[in-house]
N, CA, C and O atoms as a CHARMM CRD file, in Angstrom:
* protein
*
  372
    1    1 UNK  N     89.56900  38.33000 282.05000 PROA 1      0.00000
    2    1 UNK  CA    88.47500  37.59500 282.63800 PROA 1      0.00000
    3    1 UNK  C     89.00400  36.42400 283.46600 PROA 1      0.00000
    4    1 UNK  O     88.90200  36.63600 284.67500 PROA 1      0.00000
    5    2 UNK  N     89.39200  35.57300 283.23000 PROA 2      0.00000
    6    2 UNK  CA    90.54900  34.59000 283.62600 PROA 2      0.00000
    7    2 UNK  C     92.30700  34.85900 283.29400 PROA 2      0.00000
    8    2 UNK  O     92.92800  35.05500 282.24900 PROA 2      0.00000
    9    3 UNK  N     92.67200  34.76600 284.59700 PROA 3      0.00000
   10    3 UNK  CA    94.00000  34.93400 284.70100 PROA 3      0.00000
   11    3 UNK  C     95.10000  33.65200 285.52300 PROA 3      0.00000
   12    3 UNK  O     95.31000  33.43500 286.71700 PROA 3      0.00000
   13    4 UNK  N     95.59700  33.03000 284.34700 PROA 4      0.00000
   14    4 UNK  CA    96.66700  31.88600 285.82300 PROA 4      0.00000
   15    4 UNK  C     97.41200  32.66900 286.89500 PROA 4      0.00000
   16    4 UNK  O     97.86300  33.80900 286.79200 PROA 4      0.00000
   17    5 UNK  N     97.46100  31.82400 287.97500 PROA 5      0.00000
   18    5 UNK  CA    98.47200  32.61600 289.02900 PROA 5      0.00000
   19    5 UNK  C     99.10100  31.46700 289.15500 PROA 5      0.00000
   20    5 UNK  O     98.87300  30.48200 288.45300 PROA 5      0.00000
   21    6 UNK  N    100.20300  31.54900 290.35700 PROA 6      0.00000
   22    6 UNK  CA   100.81100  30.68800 290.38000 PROA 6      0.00000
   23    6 UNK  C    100.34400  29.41600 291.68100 PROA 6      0.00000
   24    6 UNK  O    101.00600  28.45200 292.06600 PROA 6      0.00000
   25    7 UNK  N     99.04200  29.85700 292.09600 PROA 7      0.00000
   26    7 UNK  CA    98.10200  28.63600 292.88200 PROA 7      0.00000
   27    7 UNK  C     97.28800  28.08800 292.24700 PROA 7      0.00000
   28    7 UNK  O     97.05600  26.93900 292.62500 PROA 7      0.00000
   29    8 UNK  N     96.44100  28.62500 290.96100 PROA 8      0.00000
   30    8 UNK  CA    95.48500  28.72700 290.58900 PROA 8      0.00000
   31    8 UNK  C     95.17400  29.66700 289.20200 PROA 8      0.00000
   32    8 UNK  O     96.05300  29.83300 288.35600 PROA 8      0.00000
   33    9 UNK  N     93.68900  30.31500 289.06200 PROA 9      0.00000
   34    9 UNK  CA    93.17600  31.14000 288.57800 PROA 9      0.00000
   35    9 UNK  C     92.85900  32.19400 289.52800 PROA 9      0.00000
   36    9 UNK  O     92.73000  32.24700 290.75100 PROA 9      0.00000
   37   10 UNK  N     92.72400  33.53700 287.94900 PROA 10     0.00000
   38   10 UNK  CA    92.17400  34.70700 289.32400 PROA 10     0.00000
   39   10 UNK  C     90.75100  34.73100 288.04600 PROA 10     0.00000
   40   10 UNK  O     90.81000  34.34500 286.87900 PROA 10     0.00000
   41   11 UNK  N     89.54400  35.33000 288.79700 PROA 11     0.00000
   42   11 UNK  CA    88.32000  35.50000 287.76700 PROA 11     0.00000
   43   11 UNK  C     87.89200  36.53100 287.79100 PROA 11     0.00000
   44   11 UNK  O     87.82100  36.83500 288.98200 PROA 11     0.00000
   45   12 UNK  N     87.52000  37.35600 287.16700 PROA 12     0.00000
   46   12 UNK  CA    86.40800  38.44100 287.52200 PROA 12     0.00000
   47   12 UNK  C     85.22800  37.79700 287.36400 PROA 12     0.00000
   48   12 UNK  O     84.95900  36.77700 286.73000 PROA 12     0.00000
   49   13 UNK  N     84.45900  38.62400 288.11400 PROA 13     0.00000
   50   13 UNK  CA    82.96100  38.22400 288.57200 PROA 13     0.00000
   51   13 UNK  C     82.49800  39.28100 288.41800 PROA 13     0.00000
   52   13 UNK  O     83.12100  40.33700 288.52000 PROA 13     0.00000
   53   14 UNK  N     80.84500  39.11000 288.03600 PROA 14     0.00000
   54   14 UNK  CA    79.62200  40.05700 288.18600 PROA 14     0.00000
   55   14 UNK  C     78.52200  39.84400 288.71300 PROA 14     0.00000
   56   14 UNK  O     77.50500  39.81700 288.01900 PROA 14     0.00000
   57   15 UNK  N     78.48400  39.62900 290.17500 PROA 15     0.00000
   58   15 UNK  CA    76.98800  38.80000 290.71600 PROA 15     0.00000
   59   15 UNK  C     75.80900  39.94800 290.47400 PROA 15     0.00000
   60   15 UNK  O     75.76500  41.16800 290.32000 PROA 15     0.00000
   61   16 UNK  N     74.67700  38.59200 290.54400 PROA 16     0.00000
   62   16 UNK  CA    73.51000  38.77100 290.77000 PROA 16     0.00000
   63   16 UNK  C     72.84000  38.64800 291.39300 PROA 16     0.00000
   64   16 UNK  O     72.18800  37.64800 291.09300 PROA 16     0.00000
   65   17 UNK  N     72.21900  39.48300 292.94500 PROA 17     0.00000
   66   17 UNK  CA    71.97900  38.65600 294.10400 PROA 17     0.00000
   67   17 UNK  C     70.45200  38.84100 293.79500 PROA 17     0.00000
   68   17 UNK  O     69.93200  39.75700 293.15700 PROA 17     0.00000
   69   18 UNK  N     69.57600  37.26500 294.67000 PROA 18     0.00000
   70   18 UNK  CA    68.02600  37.28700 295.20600 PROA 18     0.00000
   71   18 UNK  C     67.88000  36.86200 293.50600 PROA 18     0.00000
   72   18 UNK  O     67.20000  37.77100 293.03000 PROA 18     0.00000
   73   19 UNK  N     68.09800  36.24300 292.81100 PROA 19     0.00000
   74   19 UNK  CA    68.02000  35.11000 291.67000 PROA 19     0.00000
   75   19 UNK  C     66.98200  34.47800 292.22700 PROA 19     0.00000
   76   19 UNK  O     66.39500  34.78100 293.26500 PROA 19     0.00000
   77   20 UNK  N     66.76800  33.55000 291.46800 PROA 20     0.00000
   78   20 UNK  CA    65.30800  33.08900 291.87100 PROA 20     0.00000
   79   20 UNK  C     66.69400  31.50800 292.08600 PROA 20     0.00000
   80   20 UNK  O     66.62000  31.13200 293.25600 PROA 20     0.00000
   81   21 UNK  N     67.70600  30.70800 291.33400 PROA 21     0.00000
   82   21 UNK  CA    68.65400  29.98500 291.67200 PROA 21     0.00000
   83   21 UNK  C     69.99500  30.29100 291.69000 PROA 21     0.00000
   84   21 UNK  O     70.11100  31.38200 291.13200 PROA 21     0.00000
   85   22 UNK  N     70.83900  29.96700 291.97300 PROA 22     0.00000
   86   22 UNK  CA    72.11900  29.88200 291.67200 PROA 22     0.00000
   87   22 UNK  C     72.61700  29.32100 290.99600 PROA 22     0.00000
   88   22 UNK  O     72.74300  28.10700 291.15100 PROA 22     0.00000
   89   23 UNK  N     73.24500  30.15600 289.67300 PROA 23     0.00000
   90   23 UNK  CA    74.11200  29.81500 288.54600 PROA 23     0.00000
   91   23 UNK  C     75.00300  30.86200 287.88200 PROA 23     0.00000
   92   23 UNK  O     74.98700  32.08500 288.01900 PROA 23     0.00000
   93   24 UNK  N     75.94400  29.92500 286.97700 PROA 24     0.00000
   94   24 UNK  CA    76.25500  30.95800 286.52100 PROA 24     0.00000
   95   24 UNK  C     75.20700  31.51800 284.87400 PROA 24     0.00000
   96   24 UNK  O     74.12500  31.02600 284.55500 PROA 24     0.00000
   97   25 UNK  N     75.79100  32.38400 284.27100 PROA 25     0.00000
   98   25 UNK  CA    74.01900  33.11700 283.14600 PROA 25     0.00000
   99   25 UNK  C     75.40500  33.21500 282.08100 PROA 25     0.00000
  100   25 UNK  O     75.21900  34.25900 281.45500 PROA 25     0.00000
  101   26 UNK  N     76.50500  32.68400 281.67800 PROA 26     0.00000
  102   26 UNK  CA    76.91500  33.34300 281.03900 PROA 26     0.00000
  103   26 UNK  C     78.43800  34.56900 281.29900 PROA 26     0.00000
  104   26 UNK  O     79.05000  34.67500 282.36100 PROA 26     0.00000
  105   27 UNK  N     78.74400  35.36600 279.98700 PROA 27     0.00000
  106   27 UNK  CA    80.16900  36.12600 279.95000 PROA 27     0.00000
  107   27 UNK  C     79.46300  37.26300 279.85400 PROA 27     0.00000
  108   27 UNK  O     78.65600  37.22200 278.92600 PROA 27     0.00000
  109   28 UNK  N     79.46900  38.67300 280.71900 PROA 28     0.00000
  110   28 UNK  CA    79.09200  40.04400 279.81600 PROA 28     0.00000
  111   28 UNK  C     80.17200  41.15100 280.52400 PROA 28     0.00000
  112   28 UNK  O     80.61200  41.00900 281.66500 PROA 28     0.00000
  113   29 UNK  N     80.47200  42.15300 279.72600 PROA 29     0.00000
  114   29 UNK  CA    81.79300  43.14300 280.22700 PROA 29     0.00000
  115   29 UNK  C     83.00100  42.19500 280.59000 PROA 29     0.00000
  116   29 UNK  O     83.76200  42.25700 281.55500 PROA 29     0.00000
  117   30 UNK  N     82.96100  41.28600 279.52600 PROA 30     0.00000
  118   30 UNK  CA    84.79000  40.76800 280.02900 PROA 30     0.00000
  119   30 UNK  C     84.38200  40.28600 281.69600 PROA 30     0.00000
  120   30 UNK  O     85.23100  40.65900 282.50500 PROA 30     0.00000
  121   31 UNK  N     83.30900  39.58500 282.23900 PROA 31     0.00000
  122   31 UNK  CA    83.41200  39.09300 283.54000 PROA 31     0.00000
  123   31 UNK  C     82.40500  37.83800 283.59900 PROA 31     0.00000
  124   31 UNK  O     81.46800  37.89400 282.80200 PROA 31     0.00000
  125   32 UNK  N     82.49400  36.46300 284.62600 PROA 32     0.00000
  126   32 UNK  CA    81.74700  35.76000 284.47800 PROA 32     0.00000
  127   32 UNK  C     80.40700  36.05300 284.71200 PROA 32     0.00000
  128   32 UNK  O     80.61300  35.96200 285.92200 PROA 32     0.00000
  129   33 UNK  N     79.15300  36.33700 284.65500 PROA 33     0.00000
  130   33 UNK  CA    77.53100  36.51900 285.51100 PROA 33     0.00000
  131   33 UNK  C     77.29200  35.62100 286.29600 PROA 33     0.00000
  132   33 UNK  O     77.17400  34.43700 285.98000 PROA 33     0.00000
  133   34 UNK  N     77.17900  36.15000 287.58900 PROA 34     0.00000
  134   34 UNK  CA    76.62400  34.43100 288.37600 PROA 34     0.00000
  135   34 UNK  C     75.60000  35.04700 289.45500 PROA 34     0.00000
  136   34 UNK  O     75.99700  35.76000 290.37700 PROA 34     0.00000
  137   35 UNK  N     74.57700  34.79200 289.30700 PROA 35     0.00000
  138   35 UNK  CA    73.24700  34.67000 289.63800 PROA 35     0.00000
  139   35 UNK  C     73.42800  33.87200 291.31700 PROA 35     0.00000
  140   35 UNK  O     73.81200  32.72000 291.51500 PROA 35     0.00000
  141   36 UNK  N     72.98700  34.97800 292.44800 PROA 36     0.00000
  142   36 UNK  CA    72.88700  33.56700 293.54600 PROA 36     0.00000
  143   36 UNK  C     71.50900  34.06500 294.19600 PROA 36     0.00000
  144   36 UNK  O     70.79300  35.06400 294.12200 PROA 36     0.00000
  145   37 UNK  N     71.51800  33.00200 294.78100 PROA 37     0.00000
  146   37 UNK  CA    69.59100  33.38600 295.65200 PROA 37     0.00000
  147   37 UNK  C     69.95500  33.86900 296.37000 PROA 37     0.00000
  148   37 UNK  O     69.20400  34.75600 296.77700 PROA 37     0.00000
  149   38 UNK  N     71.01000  33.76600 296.94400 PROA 38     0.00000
  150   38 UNK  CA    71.09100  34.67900 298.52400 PROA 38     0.00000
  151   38 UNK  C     71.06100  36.22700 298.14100 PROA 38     0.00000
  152   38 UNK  O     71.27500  36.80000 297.07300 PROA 38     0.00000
  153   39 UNK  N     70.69100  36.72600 299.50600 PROA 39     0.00000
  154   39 UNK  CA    70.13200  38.42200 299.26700 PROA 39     0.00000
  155   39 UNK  C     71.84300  38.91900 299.64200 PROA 39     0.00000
  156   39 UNK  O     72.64600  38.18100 300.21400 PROA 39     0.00000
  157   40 UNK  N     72.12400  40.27000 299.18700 PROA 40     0.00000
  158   40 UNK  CA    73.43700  40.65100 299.72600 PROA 40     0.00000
  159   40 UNK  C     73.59800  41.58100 301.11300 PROA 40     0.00000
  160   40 UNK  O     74.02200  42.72000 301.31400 PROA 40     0.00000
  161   41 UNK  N     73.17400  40.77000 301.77100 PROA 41     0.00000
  162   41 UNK  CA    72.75800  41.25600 303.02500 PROA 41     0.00000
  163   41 UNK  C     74.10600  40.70400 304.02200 PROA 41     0.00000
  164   41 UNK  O     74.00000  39.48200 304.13400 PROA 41     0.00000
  165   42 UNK  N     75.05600  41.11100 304.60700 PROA 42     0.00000
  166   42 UNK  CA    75.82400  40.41600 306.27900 PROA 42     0.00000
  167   42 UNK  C     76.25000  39.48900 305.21200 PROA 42     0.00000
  168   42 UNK  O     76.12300  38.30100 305.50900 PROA 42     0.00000
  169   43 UNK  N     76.78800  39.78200 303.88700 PROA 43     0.00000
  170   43 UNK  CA    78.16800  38.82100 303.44900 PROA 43     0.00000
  171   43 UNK  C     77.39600  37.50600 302.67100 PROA 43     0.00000
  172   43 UNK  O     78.08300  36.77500 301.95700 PROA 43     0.00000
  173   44 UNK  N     75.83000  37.22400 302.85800 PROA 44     0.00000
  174   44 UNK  CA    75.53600  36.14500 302.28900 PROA 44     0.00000
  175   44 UNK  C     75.15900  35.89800 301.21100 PROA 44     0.00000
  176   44 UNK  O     74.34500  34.97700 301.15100 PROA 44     0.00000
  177   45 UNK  N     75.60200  36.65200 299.75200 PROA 45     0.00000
  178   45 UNK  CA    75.99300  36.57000 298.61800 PROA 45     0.00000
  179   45 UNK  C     77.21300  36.00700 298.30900 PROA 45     0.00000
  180   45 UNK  O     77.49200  35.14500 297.47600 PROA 45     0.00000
  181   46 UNK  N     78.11000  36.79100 299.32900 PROA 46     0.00000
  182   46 UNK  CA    79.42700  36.74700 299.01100 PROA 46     0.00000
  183   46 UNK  C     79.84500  34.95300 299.41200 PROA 46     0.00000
  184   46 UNK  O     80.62000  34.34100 298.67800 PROA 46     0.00000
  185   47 UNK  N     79.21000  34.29000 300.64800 PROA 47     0.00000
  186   47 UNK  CA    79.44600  32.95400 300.82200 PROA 47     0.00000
  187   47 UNK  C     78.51700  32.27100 300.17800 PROA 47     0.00000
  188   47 UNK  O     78.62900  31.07500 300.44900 PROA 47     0.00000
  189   48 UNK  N     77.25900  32.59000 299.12000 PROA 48     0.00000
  190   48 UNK  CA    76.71600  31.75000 298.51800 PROA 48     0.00000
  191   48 UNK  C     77.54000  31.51800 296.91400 PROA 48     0.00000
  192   48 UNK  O     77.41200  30.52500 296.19900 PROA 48     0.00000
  193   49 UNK  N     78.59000  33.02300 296.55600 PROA 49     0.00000
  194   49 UNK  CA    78.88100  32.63400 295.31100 PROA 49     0.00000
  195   49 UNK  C     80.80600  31.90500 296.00200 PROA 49     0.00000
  196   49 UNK  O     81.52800  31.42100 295.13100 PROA 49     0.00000
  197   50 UNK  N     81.17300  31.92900 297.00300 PROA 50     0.00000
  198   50 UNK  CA    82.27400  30.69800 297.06800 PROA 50     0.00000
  199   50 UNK  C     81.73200  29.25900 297.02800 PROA 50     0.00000
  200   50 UNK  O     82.37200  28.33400 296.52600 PROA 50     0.00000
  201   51 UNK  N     80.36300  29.10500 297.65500 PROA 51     0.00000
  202   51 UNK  CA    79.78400  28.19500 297.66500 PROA 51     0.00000
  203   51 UNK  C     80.02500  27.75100 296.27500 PROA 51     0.00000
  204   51 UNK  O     80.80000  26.85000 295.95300 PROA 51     0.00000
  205   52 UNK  N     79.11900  28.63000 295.28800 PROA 52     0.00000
  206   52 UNK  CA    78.65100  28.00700 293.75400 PROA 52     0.00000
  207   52 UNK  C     79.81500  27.44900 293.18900 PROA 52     0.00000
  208   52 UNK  O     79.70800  26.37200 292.60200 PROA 52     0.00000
  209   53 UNK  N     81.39800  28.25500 293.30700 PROA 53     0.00000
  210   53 UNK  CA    82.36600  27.84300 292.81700 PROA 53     0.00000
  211   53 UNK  C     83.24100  26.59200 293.71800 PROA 53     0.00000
  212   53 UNK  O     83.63500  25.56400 293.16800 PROA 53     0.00000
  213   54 UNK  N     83.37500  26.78000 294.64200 PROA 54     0.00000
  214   54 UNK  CA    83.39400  25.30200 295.49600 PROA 54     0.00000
  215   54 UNK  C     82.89100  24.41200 294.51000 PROA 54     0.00000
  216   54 UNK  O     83.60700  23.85400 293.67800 PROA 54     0.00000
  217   55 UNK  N     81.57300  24.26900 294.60900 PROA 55     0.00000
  218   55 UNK  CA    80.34500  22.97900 294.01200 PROA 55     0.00000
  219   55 UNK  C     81.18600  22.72300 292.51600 PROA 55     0.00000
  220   55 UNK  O     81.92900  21.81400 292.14500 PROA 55     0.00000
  221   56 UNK  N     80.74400  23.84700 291.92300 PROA 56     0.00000
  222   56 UNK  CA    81.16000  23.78800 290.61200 PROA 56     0.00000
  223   56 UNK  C     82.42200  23.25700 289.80300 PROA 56     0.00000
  224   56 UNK  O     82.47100  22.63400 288.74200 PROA 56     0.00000
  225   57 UNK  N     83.53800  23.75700 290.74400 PROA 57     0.00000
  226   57 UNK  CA    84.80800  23.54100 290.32700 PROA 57     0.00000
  227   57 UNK  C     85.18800  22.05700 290.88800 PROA 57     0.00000
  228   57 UNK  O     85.85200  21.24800 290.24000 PROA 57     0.00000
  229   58 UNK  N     84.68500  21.83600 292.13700 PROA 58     0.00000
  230   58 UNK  CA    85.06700  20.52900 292.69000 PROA 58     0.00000
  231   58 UNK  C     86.23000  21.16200 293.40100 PROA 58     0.00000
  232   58 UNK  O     87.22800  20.63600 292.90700 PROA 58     0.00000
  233   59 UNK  N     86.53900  21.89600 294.17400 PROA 59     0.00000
  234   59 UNK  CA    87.21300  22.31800 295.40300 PROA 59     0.00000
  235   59 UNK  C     86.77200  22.51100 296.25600 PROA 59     0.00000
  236   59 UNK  O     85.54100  22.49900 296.26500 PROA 59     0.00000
  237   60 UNK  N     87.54100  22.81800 297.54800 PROA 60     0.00000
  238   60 UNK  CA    87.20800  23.17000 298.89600 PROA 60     0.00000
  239   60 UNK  C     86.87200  24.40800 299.02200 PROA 60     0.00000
  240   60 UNK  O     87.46100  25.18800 298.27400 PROA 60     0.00000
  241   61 UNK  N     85.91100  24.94000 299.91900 PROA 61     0.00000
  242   61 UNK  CA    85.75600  26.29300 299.96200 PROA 61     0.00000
  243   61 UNK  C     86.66400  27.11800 300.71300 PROA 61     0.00000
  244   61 UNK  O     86.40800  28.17500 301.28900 PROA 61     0.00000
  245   62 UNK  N     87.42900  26.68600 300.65900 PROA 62     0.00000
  246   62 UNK  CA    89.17400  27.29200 301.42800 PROA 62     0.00000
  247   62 UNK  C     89.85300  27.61800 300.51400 PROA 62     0.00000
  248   62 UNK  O     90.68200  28.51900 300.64700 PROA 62     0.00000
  249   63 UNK  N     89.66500  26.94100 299.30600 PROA 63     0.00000
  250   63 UNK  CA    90.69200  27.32400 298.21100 PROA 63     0.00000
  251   63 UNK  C     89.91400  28.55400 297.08800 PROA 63     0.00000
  252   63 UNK  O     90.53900  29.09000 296.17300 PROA 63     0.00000
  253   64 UNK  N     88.52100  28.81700 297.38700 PROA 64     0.00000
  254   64 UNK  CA    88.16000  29.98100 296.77300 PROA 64     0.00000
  255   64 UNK  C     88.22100  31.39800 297.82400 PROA 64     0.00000
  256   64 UNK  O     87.88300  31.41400 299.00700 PROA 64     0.00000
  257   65 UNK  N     88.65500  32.34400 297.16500 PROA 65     0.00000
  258   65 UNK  CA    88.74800  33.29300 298.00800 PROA 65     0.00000
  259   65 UNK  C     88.20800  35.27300 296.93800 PROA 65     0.00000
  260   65 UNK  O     88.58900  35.70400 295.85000 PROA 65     0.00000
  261   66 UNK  N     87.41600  35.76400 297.80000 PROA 66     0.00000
  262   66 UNK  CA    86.96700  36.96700 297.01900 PROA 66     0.00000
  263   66 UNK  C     88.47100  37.95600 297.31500 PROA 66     0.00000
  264   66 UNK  O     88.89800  38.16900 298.45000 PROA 66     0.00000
  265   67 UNK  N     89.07500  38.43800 296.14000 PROA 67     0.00000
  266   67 UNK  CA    90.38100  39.21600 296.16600 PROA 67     0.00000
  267   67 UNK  C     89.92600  41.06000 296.68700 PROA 67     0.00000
  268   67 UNK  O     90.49200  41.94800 297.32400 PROA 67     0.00000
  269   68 UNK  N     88.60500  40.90100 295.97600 PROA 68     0.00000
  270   68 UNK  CA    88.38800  42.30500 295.20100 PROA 68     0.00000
  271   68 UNK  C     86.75500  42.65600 294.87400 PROA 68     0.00000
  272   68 UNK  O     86.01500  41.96700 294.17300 PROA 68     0.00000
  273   69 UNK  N     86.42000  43.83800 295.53100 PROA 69     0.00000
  274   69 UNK  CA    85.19500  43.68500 295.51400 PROA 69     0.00000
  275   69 UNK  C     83.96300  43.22200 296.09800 PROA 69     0.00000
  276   69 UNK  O     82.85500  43.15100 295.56500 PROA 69     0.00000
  277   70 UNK  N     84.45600  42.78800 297.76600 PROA 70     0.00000
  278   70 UNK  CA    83.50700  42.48300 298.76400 PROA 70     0.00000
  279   70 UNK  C     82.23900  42.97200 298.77800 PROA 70     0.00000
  280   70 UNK  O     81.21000  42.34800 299.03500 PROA 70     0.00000
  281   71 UNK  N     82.37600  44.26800 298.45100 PROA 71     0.00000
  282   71 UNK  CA    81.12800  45.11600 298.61300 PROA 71     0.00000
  283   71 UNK  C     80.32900  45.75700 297.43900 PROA 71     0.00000
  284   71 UNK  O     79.35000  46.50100 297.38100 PROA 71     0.00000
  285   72 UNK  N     81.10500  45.19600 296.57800 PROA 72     0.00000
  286   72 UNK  CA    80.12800  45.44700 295.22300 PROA 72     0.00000
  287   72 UNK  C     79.33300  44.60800 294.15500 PROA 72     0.00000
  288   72 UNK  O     78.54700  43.81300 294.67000 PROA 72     0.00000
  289   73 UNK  N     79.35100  44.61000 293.39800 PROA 73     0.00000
  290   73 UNK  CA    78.83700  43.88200 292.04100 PROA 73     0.00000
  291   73 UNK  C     79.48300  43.21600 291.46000 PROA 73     0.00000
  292   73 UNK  O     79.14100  42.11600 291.02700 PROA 73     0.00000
  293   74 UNK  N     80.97500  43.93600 291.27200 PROA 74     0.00000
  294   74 UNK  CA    81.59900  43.83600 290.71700 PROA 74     0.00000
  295   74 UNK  C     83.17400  42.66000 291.82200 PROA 74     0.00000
  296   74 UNK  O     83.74300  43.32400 292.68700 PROA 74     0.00000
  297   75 UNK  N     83.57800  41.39900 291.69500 PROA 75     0.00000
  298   75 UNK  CA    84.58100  40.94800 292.39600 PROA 75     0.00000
  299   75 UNK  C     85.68700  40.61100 291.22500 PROA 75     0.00000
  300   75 UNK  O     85.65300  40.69400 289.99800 PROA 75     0.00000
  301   76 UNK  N     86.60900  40.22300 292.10100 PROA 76     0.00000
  302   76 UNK  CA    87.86700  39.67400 291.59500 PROA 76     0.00000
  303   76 UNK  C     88.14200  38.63400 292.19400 PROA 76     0.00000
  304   76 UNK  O     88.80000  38.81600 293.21800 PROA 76     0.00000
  305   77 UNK  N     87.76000  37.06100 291.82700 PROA 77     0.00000
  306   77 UNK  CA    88.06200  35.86200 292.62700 PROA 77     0.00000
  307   77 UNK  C     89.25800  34.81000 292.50100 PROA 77     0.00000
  308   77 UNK  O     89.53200  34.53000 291.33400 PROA 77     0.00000
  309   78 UNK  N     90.04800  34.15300 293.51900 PROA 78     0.00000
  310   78 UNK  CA    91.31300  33.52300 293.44000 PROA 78     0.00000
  311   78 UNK  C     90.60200  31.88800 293.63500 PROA 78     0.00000
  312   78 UNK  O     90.22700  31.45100 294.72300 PROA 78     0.00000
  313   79 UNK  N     90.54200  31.31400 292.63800 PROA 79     0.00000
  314   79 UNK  CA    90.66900  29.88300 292.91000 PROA 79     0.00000
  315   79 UNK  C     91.88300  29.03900 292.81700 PROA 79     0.00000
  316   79 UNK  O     92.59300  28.92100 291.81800 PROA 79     0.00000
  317   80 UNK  N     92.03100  28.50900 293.87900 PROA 80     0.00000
  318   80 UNK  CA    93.39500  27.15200 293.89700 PROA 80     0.00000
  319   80 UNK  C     92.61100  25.82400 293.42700 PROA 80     0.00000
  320   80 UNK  O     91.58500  25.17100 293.61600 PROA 80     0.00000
  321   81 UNK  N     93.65400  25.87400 292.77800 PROA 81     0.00000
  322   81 UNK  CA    94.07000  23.82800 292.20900 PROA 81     0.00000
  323   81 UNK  C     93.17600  23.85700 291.04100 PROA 81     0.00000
  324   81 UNK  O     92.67200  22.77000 290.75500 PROA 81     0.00000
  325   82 UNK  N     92.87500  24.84500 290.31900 PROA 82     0.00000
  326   82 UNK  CA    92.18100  24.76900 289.00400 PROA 82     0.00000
  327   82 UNK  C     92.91400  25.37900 287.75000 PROA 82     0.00000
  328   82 UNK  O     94.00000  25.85900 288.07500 PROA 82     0.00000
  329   83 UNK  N     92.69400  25.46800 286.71900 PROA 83     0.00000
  330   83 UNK  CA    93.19200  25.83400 285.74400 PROA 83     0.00000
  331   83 UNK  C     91.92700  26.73100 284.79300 PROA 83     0.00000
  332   83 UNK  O     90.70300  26.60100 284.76800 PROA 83     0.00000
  333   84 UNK  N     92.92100  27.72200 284.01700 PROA 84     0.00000
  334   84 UNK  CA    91.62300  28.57900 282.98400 PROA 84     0.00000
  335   84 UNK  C     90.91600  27.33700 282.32000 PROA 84     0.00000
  336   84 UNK  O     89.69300  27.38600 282.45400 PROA 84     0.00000
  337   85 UNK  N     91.30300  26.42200 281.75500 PROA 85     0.00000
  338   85 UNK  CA    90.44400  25.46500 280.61600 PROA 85     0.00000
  339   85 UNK  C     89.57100  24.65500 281.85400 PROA 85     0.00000
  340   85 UNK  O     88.43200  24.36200 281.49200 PROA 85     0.00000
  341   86 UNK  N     89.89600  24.27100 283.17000 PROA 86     0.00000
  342   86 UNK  CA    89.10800  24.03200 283.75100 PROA 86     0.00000
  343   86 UNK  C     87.64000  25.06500 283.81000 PROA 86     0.00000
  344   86 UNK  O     86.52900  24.70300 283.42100 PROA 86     0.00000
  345   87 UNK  N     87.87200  25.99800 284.21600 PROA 87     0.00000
  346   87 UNK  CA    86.82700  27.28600 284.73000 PROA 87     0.00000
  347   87 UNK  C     86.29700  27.23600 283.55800 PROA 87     0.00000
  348   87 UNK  O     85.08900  27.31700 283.33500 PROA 87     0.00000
  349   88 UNK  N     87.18600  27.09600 282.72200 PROA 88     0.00000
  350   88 UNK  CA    85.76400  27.77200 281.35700 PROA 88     0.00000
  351   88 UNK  C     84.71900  26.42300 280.78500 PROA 88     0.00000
  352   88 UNK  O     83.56300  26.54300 280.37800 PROA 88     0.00000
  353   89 UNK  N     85.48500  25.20200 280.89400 PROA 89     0.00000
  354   89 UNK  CA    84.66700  23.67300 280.90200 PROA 89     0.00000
  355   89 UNK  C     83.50100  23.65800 281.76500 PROA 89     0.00000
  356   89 UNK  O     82.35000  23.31100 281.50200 PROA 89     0.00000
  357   90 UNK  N     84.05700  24.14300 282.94900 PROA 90     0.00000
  358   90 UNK  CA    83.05600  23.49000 284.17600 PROA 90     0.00000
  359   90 UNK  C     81.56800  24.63600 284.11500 PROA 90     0.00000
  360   90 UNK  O     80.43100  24.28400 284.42900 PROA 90     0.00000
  361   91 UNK  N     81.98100  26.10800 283.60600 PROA 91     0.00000
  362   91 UNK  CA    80.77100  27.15700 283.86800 PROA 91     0.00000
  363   91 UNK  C     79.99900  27.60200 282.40200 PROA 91     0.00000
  364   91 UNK  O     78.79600  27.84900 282.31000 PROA 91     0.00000
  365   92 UNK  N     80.75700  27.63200 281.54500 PROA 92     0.00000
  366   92 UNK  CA    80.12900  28.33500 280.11300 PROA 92     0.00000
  367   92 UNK  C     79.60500  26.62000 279.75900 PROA 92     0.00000
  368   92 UNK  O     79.99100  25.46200 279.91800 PROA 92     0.00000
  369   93 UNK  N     78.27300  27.53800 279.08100 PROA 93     0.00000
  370   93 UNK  CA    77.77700  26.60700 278.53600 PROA 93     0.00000
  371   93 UNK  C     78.24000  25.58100 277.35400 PROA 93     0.00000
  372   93 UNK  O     77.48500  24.68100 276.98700 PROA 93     0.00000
């Protein structure tokens, strides 16, 4: 689910697009749930959930990047300048 690299973390993800907000809901299948309003329409899921982790983590949205999974449900995300005990502080309840 969380993995160190040597910039950062890598995450798996499981979005939820057209949420009524953006958050994350929680851990299910070994991946984070994150809920965004945007529809997954021309990529704008995909820049509303760098957005959420930007906000969330307190990074730049340069340093989040989708690895894996552009086009599905299912991603694999690279954040720089964070750590696993960060990610799991800042999103699980």
């Amino acid at each position: 689910m969380i993995r160190a690299t040597g910039a950062g973390v890598e995450v798996d993800v499981r979005v939820i697009p057209r949420a009524s907000k953006t958050a994350c809901s929680g851990v299910r299948d070994d991946a984070f749930v994150v809920r965004v309003a945007a529809p997954p329409v021309e990529g704008a899921a995909n820049d509303a959930l760098i957005a959420f982790f930007s906000d969330a983590l307190r990074v730049p949205r340069r340093a989040v990047q989708i690895l894996s999974g552009e086009r599905g449900r299912r991603k694999r995300v690279a954040i720089a300048g964070v750590t696993a005990d960060d990610v799991r502080r800042r999103l699980l309840p």
